[in-house]
Biotite code that builds the C-alpha atoms (Angstrom):
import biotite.structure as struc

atoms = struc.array([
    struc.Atom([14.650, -59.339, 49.320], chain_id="A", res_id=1, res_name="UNK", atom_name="CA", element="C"),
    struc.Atom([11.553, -56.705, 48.792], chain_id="A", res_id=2, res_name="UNK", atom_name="CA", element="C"),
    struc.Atom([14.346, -54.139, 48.952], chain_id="A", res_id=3, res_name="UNK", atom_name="CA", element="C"),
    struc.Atom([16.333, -55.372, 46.311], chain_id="A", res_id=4, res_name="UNK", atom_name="CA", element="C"),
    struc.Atom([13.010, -56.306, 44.173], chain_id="A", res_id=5, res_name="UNK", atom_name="CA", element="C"),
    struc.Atom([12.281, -52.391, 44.598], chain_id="A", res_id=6, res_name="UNK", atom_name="CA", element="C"),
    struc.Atom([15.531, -51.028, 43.413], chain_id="A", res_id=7, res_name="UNK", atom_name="CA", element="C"),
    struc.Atom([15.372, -53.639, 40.584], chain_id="A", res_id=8, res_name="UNK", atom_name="CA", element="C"),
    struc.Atom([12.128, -52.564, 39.327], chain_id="A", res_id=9, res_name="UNK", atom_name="CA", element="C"),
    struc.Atom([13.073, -48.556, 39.814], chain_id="A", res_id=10, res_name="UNK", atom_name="CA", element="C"),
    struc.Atom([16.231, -49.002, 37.810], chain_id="A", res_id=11, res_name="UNK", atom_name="CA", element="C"),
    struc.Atom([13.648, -50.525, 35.149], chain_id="A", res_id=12, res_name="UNK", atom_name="CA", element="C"),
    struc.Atom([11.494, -47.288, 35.532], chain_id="A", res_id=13, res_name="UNK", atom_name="CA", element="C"),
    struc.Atom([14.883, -45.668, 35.027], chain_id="A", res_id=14, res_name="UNK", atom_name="CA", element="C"),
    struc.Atom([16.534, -46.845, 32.449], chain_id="A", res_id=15, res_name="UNK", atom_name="CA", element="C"),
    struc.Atom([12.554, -47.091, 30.295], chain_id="A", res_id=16, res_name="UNK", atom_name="CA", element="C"),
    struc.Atom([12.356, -43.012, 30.982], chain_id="A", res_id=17, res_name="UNK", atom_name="CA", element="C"),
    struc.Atom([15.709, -42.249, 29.863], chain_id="A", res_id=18, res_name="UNK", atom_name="CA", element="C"),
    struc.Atom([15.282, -44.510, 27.055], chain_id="A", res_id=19, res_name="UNK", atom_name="CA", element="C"),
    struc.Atom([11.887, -42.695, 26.148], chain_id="A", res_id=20, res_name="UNK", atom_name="CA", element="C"),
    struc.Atom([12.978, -39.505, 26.570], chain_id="A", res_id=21, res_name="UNK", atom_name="CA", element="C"),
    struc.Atom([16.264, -40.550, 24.429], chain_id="A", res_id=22, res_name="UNK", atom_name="CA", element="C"),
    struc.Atom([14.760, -42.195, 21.441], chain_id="A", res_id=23, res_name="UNK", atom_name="CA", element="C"),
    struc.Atom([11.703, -39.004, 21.682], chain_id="A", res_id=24, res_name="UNK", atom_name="CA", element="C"),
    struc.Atom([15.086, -36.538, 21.644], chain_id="A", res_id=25, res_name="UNK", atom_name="CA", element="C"),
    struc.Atom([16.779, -38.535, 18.344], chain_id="A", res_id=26, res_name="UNK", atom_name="CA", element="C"),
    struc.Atom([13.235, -38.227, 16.356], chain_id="A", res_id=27, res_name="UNK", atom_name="CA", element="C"),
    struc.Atom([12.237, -34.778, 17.169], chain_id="A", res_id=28, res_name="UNK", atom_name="CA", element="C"),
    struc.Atom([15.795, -33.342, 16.455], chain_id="A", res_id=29, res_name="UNK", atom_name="CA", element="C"),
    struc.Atom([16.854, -32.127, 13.089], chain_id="A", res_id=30, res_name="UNK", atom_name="CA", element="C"),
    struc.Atom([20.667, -31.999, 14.431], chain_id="A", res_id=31, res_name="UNK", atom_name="CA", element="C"),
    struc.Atom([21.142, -35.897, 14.883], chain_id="A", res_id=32, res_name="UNK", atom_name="CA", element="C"),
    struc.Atom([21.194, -37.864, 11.539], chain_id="A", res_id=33, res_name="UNK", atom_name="CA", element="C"),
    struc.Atom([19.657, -41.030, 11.392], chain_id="A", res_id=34, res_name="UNK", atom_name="CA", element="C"),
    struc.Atom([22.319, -43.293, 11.838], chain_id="A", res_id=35, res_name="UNK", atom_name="CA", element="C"),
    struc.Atom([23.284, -41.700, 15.351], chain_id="A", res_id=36, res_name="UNK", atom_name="CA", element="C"),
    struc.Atom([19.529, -41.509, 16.770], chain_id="A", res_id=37, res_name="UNK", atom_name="CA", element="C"),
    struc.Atom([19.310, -45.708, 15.411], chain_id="A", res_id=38, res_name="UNK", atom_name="CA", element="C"),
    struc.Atom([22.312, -46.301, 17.857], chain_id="A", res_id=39, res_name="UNK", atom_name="CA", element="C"),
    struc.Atom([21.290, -44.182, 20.587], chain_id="A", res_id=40, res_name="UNK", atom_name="CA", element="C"),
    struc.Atom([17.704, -45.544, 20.622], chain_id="A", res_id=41, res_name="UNK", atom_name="CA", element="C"),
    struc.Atom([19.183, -49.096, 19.966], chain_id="A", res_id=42, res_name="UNK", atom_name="CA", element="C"),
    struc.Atom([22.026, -48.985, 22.905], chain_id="A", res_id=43, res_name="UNK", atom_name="CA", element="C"),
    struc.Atom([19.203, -47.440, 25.814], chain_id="A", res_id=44, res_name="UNK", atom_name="CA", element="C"),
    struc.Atom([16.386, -50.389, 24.260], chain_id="A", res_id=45, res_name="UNK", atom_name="CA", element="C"),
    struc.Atom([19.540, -52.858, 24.428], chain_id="A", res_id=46, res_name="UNK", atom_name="CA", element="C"),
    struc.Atom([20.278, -51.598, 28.020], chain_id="A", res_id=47, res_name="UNK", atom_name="CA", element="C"),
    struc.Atom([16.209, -51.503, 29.497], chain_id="A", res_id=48, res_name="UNK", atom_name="CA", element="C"),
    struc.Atom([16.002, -55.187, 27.941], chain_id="A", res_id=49, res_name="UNK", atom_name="CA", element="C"),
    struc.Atom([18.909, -56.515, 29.555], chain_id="A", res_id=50, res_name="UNK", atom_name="CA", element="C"),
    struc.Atom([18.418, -54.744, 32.811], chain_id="A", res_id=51, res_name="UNK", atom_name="CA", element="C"),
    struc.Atom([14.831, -56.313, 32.861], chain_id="A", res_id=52, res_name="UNK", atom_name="CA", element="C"),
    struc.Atom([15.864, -59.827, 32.109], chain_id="A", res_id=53, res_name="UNK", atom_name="CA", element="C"),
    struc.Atom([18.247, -59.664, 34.559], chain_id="A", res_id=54, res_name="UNK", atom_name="CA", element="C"),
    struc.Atom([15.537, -59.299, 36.920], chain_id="A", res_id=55, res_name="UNK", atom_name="CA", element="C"),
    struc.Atom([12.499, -62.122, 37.722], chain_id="A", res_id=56, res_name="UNK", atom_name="CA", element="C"),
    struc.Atom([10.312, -62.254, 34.807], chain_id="A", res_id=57, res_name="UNK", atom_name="CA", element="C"),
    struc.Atom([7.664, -60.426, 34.855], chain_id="A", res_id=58, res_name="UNK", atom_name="CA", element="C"),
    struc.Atom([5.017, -58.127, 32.492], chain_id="A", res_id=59, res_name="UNK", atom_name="CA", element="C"),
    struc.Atom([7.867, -55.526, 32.953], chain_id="A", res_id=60, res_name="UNK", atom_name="CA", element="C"),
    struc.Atom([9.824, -57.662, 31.454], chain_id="A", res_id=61, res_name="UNK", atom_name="CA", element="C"),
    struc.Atom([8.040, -59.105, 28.837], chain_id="A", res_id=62, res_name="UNK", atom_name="CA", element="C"),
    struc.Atom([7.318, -55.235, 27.927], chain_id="A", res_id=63, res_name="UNK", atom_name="CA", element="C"),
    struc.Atom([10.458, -54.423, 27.488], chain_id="A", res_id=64, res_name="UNK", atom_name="CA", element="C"),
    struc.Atom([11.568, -57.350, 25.473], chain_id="A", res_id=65, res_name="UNK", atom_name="CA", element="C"),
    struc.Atom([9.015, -55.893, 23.072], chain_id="A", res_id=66, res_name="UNK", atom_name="CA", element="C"),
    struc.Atom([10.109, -52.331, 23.060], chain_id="A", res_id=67, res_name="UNK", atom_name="CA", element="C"),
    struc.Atom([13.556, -53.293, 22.544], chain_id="A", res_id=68, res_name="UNK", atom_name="CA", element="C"),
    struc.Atom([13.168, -55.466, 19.513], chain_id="A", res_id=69, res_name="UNK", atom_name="CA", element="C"),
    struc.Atom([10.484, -53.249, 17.869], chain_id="A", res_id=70, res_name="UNK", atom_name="CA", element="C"),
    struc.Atom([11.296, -49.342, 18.408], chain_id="A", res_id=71, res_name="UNK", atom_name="CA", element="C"),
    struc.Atom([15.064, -49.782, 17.685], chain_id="A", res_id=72, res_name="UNK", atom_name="CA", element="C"),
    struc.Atom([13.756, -51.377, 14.058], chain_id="A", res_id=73, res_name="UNK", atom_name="CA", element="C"),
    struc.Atom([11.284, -48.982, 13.774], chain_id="A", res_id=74, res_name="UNK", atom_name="CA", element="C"),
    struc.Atom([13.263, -46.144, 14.014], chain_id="A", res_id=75, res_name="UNK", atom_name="CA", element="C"),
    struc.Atom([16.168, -47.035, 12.259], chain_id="A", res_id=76, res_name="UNK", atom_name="CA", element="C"),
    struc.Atom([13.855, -48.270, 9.506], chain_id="A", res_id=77, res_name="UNK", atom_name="CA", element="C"),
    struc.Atom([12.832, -44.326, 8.731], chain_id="A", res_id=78, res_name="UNK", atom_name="CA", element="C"),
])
């Protein structure tokens, strides 16, 4: 079961870098208007979130749950 916890929580790490480095990619470039960086950065939040719930709750988790509802809003809000 430690195994499977591992692989759980690197597919967190992941998913959270790609959606970092996504969302960084949609703010910083002048080439991607603002509707297409607000669905990029909502779709990888959407995905972290739901890969980390499907997982046993944790501070991870809870994390997460916050990045996904806020940065999405944030950035779509600009």
């Amino acid at each position: 079961m430690s195994n499977a916890g591992s692989g759980g929580t690197m597919a967190i790490i992941v998913v959270a870098i790609a959606a970092v480095v996504v969302t960084t990619y949609a703010v910083i470039s002048r080439r991607l208007t603002g509707m297409i960086a607000c669905k990029t950065a909502t779709i990888a939040f959407t995905t972290m979130a739901a890969i980390s719930c499907a997982h046993a709750a944790t501070m991870s988790t809870a994390i997460s749950t916050t990045v996904a509802t806020t940065a999405p809003v944030t950035l779509c809000i600009r």
